[in-house]
PDB file of N, CA, C and O in Angstrom:
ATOM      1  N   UNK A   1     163.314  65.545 227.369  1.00  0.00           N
ATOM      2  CA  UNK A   1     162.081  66.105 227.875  1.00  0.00           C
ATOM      3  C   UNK A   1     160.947  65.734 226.915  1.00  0.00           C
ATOM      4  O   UNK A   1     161.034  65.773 225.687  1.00  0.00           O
ATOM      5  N   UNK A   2     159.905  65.382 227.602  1.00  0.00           N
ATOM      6  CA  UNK A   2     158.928  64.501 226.706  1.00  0.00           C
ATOM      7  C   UNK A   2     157.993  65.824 226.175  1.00  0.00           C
ATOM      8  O   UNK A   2     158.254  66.978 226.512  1.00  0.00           O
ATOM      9  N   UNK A   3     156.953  65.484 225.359  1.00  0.00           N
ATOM     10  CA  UNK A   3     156.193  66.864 224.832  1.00  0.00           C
ATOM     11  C   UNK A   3     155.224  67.709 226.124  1.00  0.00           C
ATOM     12  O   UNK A   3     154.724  68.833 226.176  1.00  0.00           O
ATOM     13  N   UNK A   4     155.265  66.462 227.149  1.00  0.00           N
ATOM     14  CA  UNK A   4     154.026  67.023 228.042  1.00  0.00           C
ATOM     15  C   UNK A   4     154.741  67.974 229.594  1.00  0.00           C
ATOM     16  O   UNK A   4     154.154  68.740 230.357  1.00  0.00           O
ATOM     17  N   UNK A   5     155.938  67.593 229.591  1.00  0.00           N
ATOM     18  CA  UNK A   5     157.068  68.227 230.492  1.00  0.00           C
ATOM     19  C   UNK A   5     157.330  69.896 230.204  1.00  0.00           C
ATOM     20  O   UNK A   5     157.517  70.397 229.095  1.00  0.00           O
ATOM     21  N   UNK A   6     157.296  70.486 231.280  1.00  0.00           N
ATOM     22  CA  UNK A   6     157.633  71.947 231.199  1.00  0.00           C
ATOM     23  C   UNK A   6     159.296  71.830 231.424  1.00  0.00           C
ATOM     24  O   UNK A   6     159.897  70.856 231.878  1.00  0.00           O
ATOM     25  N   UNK A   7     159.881  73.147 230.961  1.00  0.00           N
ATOM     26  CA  UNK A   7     160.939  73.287 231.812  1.00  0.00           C
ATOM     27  C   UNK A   7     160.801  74.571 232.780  1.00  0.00           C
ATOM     28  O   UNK A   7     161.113  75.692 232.379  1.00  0.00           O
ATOM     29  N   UNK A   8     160.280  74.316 234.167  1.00  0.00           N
ATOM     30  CA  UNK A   8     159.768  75.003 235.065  1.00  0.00           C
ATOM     31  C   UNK A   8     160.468  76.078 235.253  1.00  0.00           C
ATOM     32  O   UNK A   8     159.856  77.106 235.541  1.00  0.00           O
ATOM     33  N   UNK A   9     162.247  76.110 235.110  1.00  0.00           N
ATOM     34  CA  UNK A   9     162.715  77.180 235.446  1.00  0.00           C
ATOM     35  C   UNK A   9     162.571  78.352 234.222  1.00  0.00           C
ATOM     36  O   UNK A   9     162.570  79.553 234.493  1.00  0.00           O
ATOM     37  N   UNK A  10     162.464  77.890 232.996  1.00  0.00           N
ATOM     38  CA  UNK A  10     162.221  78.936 232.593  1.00  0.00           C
ATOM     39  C   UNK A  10     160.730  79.448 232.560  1.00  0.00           C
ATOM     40  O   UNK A  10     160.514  80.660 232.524  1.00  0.00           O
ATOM     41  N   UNK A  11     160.240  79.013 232.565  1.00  0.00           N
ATOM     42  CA  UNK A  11     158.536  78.839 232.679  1.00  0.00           C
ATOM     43  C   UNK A  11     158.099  79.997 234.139  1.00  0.00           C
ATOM     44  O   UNK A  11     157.122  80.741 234.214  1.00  0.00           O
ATOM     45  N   UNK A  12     159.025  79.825 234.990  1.00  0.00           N
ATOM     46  CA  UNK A  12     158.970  80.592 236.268  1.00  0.00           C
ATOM     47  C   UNK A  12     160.024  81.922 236.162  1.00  0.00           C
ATOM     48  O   UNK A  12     159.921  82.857 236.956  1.00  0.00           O
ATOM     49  N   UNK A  13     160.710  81.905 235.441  1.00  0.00           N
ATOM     50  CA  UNK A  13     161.615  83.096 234.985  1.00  0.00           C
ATOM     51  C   UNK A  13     161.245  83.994 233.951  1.00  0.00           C
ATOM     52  O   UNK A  13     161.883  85.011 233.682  1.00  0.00           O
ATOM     53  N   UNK A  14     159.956  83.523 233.225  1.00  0.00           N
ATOM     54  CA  UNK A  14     159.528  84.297 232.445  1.00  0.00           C
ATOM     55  C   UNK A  14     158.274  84.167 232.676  1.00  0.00           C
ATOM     56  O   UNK A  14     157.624  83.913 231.662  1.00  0.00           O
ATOM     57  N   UNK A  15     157.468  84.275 233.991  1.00  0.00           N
ATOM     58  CA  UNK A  15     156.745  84.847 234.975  1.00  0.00           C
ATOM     59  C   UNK A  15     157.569  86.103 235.291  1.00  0.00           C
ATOM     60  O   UNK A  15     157.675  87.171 234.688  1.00  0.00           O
ATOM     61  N   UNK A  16     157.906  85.822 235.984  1.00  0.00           N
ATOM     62  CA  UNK A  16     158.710  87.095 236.912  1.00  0.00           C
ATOM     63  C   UNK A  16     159.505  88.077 236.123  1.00  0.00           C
ATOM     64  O   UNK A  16     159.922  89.065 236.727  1.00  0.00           O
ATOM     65  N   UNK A  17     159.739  87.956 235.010  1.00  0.00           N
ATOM     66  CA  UNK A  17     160.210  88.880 233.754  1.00  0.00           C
ATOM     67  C   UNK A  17     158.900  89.300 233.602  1.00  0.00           C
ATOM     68  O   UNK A  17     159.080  90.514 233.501  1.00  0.00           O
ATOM     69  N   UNK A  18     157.592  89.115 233.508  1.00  0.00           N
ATOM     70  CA  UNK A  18     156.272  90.124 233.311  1.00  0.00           C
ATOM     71  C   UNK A  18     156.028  90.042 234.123  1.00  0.00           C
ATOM     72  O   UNK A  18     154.878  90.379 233.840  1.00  0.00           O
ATOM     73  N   UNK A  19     155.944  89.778 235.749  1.00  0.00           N
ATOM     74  CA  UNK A  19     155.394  90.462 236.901  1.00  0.00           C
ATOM     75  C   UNK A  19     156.591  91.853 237.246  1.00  0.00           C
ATOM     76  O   UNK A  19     156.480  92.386 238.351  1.00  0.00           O
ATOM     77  N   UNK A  20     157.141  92.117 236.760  1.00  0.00           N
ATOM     78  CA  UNK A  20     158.549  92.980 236.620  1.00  0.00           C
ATOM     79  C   UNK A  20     157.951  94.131 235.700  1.00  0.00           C
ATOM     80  O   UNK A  20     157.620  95.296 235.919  1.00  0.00           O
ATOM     81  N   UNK A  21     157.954  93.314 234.581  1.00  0.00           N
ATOM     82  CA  UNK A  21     157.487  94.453 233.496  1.00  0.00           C
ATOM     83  C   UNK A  21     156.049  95.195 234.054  1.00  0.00           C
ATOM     84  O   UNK A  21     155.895  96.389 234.313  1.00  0.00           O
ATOM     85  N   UNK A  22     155.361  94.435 234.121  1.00  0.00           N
ATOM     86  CA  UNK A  22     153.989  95.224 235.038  1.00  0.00           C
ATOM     87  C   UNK A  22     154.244  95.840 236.051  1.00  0.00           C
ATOM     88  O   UNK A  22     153.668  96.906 236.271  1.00  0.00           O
ATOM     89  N   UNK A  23     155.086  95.371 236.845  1.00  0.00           N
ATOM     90  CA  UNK A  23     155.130  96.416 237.948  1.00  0.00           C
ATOM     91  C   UNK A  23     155.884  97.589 237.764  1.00  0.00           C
ATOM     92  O   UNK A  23     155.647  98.564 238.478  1.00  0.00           O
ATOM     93  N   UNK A  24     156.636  97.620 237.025  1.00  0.00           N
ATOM     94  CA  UNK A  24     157.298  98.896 236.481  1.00  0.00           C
ATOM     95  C   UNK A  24     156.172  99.670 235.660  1.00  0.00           C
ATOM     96  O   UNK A  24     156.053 100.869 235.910  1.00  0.00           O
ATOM     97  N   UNK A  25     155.491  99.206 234.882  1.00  0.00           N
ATOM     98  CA  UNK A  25     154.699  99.845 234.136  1.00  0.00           C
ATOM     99  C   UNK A  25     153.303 100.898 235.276  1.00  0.00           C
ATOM    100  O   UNK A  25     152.833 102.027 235.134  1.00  0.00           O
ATOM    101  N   UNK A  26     153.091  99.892 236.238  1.00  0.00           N
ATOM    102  CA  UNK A  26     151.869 100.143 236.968  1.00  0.00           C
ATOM    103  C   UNK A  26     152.448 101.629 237.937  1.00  0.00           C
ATOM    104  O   UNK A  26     151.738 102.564 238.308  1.00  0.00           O
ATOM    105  N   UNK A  27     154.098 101.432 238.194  1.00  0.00           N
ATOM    106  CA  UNK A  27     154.774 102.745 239.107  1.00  0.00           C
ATOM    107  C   UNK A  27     154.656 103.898 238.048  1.00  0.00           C
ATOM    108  O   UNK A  27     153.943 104.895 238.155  1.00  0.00           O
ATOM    109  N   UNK A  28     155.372 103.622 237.149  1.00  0.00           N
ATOM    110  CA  UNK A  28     155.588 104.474 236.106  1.00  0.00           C
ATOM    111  C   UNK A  28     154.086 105.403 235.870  1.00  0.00           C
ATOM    112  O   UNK A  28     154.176 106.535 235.394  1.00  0.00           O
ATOM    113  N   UNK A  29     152.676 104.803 236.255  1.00  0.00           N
ATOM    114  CA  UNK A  29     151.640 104.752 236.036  1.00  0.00           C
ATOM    115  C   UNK A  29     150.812 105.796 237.236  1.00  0.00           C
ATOM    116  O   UNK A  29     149.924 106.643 237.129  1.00  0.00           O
ATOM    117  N   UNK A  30     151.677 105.198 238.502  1.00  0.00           N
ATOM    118  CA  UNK A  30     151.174 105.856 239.894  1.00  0.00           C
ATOM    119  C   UNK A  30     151.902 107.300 239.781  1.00  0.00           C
ATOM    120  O   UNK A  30     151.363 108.372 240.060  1.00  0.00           O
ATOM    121  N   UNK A  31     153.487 107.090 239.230  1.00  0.00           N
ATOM    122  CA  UNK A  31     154.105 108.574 239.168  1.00  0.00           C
ATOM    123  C   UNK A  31     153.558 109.546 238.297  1.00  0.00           C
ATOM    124  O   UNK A  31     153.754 110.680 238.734  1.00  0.00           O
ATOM    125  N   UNK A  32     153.085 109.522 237.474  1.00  0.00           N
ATOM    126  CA  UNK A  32     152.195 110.170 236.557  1.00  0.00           C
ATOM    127  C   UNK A  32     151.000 110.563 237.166  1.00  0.00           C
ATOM    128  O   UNK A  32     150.796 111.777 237.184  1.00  0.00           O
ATOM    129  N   UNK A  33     150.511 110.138 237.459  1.00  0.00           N
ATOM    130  CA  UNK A  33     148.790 109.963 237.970  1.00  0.00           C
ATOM    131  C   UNK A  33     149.556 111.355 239.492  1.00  0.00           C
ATOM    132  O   UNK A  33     148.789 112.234 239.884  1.00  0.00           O
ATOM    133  N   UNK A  34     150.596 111.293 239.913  1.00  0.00           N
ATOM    134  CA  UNK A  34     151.184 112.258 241.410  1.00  0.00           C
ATOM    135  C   UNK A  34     151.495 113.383 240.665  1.00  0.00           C
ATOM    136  O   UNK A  34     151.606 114.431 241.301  1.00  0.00           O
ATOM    137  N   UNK A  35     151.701 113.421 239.188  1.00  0.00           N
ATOM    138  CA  UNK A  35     152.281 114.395 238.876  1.00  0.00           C
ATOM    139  C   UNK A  35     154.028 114.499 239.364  1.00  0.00           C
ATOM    140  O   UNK A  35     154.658 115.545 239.520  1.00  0.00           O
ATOM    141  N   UNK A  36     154.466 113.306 239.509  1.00  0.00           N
ATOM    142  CA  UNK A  36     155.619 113.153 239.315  1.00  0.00           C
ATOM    143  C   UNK A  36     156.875 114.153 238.701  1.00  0.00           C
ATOM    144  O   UNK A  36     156.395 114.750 237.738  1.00  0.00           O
ATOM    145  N   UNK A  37     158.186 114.518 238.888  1.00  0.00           N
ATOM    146  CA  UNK A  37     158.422 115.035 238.004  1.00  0.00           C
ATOM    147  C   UNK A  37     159.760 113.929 236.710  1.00  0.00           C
ATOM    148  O   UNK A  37     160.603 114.204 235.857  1.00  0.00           O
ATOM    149  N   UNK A  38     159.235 112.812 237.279  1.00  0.00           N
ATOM    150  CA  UNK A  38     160.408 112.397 236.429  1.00  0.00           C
ATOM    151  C   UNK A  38     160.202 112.119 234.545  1.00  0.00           C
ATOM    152  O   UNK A  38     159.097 112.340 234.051  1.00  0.00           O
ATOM    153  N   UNK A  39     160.892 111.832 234.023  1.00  0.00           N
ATOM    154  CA  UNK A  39     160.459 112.191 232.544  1.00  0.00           C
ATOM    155  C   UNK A  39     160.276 110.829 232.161  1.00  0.00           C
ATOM    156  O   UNK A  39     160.212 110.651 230.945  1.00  0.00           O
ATOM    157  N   UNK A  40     160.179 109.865 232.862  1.00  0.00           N
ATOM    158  CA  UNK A  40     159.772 108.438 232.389  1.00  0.00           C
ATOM    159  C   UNK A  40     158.395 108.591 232.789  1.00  0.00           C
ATOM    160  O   UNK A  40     157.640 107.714 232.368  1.00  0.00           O
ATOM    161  N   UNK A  41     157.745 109.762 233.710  1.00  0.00           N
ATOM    162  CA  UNK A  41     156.413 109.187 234.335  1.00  0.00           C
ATOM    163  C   UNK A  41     155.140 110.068 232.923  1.00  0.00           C
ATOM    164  O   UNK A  41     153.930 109.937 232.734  1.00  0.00           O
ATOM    165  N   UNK A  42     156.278 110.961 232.183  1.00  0.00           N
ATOM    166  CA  UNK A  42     154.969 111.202 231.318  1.00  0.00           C
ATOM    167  C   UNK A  42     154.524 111.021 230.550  1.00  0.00           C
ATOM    168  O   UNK A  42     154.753 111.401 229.402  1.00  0.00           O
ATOM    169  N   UNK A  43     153.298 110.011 231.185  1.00  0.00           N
ATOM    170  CA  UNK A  43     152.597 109.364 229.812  1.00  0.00           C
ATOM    171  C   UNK A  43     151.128 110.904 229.738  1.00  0.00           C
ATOM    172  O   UNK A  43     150.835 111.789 230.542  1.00  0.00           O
ATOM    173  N   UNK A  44     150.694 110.603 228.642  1.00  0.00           N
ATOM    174  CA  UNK A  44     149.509 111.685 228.470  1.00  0.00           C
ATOM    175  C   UNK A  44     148.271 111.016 229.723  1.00  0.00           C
ATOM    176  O   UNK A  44     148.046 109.822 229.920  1.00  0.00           O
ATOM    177  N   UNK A  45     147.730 111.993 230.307  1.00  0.00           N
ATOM    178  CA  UNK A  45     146.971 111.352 231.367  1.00  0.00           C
ATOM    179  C   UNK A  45     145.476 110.646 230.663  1.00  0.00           C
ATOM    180  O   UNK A  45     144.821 109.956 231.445  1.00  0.00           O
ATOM    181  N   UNK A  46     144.922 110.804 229.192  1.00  0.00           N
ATOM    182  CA  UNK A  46     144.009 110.069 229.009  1.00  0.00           C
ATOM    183  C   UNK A  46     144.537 108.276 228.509  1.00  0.00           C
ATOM    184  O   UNK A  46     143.752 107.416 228.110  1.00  0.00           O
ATOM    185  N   UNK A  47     146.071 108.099 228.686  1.00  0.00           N
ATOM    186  CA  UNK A  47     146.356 106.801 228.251  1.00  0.00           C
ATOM    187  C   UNK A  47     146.363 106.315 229.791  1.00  0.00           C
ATOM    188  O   UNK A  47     146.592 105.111 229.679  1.00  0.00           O
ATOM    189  N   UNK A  48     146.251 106.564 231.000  1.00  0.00           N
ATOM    190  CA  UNK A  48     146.998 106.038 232.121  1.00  0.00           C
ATOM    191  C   UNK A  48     145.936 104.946 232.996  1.00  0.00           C
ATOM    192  O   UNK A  48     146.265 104.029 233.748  1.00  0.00           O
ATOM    193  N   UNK A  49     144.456 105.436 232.575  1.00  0.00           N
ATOM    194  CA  UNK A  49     143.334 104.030 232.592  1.00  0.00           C
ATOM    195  C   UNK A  49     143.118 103.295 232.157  1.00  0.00           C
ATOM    196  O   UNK A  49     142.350 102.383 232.462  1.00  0.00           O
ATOM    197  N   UNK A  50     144.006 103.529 230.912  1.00  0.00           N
ATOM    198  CA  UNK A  50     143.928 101.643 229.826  1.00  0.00           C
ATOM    199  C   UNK A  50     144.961 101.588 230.394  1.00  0.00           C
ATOM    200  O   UNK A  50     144.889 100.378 230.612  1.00  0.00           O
ATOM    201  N   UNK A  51     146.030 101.910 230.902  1.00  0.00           N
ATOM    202  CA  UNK A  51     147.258 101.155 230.782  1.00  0.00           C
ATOM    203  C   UNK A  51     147.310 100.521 231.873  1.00  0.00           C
ATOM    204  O   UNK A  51     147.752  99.372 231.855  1.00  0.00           O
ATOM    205  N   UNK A  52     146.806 101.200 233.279  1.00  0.00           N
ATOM    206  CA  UNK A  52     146.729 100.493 234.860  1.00  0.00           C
ATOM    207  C   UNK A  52     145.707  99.045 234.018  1.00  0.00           C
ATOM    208  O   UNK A  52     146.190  97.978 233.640  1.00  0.00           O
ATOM    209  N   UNK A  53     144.642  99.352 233.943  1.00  0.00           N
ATOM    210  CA  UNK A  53     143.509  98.558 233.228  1.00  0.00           C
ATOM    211  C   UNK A  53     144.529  97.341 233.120  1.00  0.00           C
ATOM    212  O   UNK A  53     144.973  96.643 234.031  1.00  0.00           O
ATOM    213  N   UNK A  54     144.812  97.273 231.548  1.00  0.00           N
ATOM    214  CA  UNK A  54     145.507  96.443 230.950  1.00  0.00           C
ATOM    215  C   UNK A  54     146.442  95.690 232.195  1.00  0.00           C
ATOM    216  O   UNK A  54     146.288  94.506 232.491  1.00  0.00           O
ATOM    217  N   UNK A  55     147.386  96.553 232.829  1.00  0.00           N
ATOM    218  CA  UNK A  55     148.424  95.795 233.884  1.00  0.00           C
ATOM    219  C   UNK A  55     147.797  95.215 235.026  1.00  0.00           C
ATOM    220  O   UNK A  55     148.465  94.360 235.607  1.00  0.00           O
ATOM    221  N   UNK A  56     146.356  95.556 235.609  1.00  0.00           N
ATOM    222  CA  UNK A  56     145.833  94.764 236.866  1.00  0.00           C
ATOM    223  C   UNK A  56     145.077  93.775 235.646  1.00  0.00           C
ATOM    224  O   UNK A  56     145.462  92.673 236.037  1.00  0.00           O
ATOM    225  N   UNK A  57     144.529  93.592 234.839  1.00  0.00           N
ATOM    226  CA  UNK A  57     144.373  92.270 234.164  1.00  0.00           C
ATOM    227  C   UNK A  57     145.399  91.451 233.635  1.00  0.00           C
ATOM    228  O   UNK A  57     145.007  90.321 233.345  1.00  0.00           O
ATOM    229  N   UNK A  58     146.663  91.694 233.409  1.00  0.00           N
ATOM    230  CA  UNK A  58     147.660  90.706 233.312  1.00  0.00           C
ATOM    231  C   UNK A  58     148.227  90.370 234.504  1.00  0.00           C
ATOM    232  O   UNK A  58     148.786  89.273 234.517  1.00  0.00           O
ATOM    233  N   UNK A  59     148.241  91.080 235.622  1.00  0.00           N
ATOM    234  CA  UNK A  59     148.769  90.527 236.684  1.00  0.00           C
ATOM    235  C   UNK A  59     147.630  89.641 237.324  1.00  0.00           C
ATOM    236  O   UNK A  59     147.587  88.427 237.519  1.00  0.00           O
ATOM    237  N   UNK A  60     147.185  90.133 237.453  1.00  0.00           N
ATOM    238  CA  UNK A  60     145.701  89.116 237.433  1.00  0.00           C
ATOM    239  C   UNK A  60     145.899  87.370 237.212  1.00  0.00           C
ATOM    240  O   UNK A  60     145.883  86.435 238.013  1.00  0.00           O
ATOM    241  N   UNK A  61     146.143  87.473 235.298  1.00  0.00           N
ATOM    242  CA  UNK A  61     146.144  86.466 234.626  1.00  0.00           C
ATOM    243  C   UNK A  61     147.550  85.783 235.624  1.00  0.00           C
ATOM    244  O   UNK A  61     147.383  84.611 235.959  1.00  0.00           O
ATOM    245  N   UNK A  62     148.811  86.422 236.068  1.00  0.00           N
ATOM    246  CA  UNK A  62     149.645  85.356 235.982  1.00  0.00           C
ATOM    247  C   UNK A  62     150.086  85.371 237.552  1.00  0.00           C
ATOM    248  O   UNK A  62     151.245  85.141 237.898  1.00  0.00           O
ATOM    249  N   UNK A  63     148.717  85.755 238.736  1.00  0.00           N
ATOM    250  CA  UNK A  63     148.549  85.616 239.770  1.00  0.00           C
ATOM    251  C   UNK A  63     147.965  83.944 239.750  1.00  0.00           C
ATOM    252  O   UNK A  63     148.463  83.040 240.421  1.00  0.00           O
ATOM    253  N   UNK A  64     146.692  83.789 238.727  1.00  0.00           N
ATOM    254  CA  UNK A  64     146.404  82.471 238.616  1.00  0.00           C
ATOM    255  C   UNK A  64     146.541  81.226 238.068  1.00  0.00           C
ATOM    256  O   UNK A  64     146.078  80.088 238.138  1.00  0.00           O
ATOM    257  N   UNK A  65     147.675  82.140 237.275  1.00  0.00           N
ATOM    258  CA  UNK A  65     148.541  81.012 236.902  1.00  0.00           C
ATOM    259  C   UNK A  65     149.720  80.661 238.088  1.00  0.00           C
ATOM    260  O   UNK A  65     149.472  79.553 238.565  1.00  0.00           O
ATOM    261  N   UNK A  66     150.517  81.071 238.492  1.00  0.00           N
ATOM    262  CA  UNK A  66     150.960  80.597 239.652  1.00  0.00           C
ATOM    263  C   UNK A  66     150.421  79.912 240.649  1.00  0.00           C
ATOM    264  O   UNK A  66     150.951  78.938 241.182  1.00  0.00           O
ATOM    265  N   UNK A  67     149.332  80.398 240.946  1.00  0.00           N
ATOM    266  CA  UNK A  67     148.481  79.336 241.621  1.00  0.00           C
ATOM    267  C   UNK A  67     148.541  78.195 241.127  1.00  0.00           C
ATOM    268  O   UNK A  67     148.969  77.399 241.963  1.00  0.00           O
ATOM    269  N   UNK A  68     148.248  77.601 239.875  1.00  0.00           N
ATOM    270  CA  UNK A  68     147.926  76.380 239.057  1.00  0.00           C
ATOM    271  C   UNK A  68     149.024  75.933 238.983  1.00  0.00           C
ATOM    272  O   UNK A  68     149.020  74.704 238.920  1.00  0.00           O
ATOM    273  N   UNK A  69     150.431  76.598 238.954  1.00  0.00           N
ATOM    274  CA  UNK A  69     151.242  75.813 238.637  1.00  0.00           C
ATOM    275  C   UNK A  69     152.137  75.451 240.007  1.00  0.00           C
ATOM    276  O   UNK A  69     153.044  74.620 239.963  1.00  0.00           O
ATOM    277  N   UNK A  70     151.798  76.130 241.157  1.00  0.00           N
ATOM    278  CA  UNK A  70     152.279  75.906 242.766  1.00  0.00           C
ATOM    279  C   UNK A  70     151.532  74.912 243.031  1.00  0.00           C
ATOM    280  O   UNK A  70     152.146  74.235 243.856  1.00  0.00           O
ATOM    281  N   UNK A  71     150.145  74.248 242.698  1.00  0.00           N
ATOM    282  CA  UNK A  71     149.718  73.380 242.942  1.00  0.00           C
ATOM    283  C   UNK A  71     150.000  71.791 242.379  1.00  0.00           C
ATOM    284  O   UNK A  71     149.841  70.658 242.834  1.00  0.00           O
ATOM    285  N   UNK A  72     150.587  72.478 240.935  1.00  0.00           N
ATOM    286  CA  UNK A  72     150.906  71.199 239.454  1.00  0.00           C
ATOM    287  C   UNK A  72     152.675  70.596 240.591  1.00  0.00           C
ATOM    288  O   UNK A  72     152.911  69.476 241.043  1.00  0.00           O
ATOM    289  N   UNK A  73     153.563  71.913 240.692  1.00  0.00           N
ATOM    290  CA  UNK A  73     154.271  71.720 241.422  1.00  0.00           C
ATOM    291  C   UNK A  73     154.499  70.785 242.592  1.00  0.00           C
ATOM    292  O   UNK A  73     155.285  69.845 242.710  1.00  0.00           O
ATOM    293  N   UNK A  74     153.339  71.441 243.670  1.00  0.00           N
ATOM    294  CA  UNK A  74     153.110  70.480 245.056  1.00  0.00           C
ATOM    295  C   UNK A  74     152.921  69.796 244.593  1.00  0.00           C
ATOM    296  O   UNK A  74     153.862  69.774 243.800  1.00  0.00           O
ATOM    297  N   UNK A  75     152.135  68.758 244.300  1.00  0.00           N
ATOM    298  CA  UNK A  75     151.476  67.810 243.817  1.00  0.00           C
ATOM    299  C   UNK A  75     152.274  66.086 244.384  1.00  0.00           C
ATOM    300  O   UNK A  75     152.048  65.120 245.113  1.00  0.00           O
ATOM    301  N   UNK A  76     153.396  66.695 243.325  1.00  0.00           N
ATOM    302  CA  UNK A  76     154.655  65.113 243.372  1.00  0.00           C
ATOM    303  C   UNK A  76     154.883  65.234 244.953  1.00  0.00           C
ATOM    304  O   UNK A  76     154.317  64.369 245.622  1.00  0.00           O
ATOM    305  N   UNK A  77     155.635  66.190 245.636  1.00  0.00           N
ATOM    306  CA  UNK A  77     155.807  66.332 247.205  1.00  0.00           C
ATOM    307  C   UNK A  77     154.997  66.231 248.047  1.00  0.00           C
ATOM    308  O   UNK A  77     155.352  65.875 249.171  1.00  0.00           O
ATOM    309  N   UNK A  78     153.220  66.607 247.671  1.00  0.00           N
ATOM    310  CA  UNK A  78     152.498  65.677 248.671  1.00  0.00           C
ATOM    311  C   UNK A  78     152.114  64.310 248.886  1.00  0.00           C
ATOM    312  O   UNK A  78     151.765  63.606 249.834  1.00  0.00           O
ATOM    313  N   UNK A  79     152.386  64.150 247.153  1.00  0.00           N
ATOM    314  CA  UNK A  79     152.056  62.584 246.825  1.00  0.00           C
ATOM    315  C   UNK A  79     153.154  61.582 247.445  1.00  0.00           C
ATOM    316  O   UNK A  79     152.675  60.482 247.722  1.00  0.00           O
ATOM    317  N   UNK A  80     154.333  61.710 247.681  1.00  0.00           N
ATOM    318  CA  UNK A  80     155.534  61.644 247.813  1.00  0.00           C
ATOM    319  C   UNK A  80     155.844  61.739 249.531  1.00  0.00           C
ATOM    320  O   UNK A  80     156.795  61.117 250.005  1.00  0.00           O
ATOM    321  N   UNK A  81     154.984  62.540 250.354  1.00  0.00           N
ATOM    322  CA  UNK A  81     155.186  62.467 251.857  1.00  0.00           C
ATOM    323  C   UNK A  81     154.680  61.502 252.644  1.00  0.00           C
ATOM    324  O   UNK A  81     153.568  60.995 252.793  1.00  0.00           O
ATOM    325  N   UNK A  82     155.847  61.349 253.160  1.00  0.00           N
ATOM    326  CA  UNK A  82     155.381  60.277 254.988  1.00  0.00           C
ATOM    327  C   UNK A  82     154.388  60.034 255.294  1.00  0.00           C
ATOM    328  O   UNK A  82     153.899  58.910 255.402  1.00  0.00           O
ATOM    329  N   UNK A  83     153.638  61.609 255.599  1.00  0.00           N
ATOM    330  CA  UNK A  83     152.369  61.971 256.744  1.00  0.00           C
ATOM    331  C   UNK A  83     151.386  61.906 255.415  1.00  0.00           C
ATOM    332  O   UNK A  83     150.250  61.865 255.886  1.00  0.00           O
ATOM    333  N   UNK A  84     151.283  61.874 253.736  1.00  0.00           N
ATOM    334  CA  UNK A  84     150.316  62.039 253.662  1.00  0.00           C
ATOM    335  C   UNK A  84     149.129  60.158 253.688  1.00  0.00           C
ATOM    336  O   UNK A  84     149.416  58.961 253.728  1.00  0.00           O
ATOM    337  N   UNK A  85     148.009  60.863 253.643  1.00  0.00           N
ATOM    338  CA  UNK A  85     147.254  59.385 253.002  1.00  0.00           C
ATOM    339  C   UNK A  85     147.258  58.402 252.046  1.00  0.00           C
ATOM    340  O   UNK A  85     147.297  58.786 250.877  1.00  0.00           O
ATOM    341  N   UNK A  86     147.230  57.391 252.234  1.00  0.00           N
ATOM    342  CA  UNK A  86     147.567  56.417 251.204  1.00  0.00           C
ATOM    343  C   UNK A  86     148.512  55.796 251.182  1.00  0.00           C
ATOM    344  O   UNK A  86     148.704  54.998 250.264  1.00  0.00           O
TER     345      UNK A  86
END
């Protein structure tokens, strides 16, 4: 693997290991905020707006990174098709 080569599967597996972790964090976040009674949901309620905060800006970040890299992805397979131009 040359320096400029990803290895996509892990690259995409550790995406989804923090779209995981955020989304657990963001429930954990909603159960609290319901008054939940489970004992994972209590965080103190003045931490629970940085913490949503913080998790819709990282999901955010690796919403657009997927984008960039579904496109880096397509790329070879459109270049590469029948029907396209050229």
């Amino acid at each position: 693997m040359d320096d400029f080569s990803m290895d996509w599967d892990q690259e995409i597996q550790d995406m989804v290991d923090d779209l995981l972790l955020d989304a657990l964090v963001l429930e954990l976040c909603r159960l609290a905020a319901a008054q939940a009674p489970s004992s994972l949901a209590r965080f103190p309620s003045e931490c629970l707006p940085g913490l949503v905060d913080r998790c819709g800006d990282h999901l955010s970040q690796h919403a657009f990174g997927l984008q960039m890299w579904s496109r880096e992805l397509a790329a070879p397979v459109r270049d590469s098709s029948p029907t396209s131009p050229g």
